[in-house]
C-alpha positions as CSV (number, residue, x, y, z in Angstrom):
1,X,0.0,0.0,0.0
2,X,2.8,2.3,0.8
3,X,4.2,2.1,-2.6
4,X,1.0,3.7,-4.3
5,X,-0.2,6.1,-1.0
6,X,2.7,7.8,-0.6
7,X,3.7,8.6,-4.5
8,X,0.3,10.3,-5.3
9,X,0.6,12.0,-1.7
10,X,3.9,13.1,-2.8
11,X,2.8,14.1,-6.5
12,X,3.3,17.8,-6.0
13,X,6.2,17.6,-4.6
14,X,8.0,15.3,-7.1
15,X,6.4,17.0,-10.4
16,X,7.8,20.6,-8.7
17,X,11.3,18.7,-8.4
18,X,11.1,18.2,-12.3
19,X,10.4,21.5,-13.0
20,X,6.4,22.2,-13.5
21,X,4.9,25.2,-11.5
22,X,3.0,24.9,-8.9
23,X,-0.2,25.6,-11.0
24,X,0.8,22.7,-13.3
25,X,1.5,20.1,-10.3
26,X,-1.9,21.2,-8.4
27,X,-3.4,20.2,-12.1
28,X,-1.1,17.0,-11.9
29,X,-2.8,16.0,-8.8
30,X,-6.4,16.9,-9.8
31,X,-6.1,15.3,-12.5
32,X,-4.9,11.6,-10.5
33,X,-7.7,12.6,-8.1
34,X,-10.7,12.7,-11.2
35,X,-8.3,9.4,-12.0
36,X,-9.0,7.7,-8.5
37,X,-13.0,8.1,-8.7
38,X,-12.8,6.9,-12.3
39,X,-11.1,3.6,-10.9
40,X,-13.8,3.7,-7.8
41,X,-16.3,3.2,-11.0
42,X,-14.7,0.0,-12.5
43,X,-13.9,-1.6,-9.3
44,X,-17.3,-3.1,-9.7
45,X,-16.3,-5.4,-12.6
46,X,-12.6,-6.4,-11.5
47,X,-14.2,-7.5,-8.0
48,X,-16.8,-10.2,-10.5
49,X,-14.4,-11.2,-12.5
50,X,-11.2,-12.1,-10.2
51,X,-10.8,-13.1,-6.7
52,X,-9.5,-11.2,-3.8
53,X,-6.1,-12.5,-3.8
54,X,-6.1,-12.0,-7.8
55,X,-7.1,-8.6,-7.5
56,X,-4.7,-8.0,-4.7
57,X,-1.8,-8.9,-6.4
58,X,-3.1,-7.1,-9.7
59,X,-4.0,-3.9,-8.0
60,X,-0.2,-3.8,-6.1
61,X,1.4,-4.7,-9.0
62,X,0.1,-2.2,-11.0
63,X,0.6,0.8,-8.8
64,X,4.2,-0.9,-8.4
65,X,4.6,-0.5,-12.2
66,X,2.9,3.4,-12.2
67,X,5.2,4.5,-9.6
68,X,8.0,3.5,-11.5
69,X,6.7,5.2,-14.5
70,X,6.4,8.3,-12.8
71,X,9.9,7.6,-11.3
72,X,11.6,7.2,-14.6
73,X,9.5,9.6,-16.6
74,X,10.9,13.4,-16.1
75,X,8.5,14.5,-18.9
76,X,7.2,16.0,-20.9
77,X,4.6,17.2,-18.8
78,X,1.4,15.6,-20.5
79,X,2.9,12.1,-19.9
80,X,3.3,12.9,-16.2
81,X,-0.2,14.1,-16.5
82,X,-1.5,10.7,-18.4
83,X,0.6,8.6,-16.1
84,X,-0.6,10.4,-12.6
85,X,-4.6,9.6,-14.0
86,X,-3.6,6.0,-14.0
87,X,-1.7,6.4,-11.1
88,X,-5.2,7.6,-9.5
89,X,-7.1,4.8,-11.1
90,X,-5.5,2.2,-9.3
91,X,-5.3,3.7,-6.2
92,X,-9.1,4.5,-6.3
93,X,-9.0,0.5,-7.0
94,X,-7.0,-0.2,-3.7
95,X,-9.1,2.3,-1.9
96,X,-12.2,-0.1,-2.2
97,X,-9.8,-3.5,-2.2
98,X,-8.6,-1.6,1.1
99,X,-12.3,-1.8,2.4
100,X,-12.3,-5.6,2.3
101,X,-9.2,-7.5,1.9
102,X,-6.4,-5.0,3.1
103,X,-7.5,-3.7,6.6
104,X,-8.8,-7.5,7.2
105,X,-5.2,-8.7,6.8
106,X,-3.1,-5.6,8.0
107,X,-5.6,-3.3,9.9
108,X,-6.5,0.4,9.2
109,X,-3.5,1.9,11.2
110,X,-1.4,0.8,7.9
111,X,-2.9,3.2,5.5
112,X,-3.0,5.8,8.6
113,X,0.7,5.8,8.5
114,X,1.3,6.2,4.6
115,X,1.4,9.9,5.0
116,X,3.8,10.5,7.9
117,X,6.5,7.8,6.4
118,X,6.3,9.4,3.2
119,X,7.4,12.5,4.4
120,X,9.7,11.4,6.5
121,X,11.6,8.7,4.0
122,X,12.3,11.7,1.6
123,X,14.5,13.6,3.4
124,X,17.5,14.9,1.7
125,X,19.5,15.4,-0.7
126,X,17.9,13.4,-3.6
127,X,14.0,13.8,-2.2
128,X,10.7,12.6,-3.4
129,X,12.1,11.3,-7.1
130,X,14.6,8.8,-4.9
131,X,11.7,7.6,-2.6
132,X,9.8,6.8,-5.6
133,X,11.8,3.9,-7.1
134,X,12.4,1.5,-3.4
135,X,8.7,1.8,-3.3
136,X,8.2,0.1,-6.9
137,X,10.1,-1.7,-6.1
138,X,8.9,-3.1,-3.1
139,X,5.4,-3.5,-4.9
140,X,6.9,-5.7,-7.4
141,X,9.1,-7.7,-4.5
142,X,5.5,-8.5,-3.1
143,X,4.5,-10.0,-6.3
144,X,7.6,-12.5,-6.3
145,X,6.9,-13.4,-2.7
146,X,6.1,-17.1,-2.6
147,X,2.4,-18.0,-3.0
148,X,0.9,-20.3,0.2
149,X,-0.5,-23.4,-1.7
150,X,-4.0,-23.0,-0.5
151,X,-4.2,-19.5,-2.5
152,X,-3.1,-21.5,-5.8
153,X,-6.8,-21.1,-6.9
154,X,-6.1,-17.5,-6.7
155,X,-9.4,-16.9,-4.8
156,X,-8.2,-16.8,-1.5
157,X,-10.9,-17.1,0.5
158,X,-11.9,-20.1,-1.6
159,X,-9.8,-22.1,0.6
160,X,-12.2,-21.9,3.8
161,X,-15.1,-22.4,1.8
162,X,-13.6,-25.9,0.2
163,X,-13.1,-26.8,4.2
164,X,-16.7,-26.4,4.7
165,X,-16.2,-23.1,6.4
166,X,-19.6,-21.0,6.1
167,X,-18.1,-17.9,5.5
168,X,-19.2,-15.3,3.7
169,X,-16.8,-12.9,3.6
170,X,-14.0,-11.5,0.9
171,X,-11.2,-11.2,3.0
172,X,-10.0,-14.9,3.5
173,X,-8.3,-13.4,6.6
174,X,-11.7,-12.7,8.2
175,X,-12.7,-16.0,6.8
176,X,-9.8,-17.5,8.6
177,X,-10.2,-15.6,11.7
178,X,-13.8,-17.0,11.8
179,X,-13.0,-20.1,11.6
180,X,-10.5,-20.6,14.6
């Protein structure tokens, strides 16, 4: 999560550090904002047509892979613009992923954070454009992490339902927690 909420936190900061006004970077992150409730609109038809651990993976890797874009893109600035809108679209995805799946596994005070260790990981000298690429790349490390073999099906909480679990839940962590 950290590796797509702190980038678009950071936006303005980062597209000043290349350069564009302030005017242009508050447009930048306007722009990622229209971006975010654009991917709050599909989110709908990713959720029916992949399961949460699918999605999951999907959603991280893909903010993974538009924070390096807007880590190794200095411009021109209607790229940065295209790129923050799809930056925005996924995290709009991982706002409503967050609703089920993410704060049933890690809790709410992990987004809470984002903010604070953003700032605070860009210190000096090389700033926000140096903060950018550890955090894609820590997005795509979490896709290479190993894969338990009950979420082979890719469904995740599939696995308690094929125990004869009742539950109804997305998050299979809630689904595990309810069944201890």
């Amino acid at each position: 999560m950290y590796a797509v909420v702190i980038p678009l936190v950071a936006l303005v900061a980062l597209v000043t550090e290349r350069g564009a006004s302030p005017t242009a970077a508050a447009w930048v992150l306007g722009l990622c904002g229209a971006g975010q409730t654009l991917g709050r609109t599909l989110y709908a038809t990713l959720a029916r047509h992949t399961g949460v651990t699918t999605r999951t993976v999907t959603l991280i890797v893909a903010g993974g892979a538009t924070t390096a874009a807007l880590v190794l893109t200095p411009g021109p600035y209607p790229l940065l613009l295209l790129l923050a809108i799809a930056a925005g679209m996924v995290r709009g995805n991982l706002t409503l992923l967050q609703a089920t799946a993410v704060t049933g596994r890690w809790g709410p005070f992990a987004s809470a954070i984002a903010h604070f260790a953003g700032a605070a990981l860009a210190g000096e000298p090389e700033g926000y454009p140096a903060l950018f690429g550890p955090l894609a790349g820590i997005s795509v490390g979490a896709r290479l992490r190993p894969r338990r073999p009950s979420d082979a099906d890719g469904m995740g909480a599939g696995r308690d339902q094929a125990r004869g679990s009742r539950c109804r839940s997305t998050s299979s962590a809630l689904c595990s927690r309810e069944g201890e």
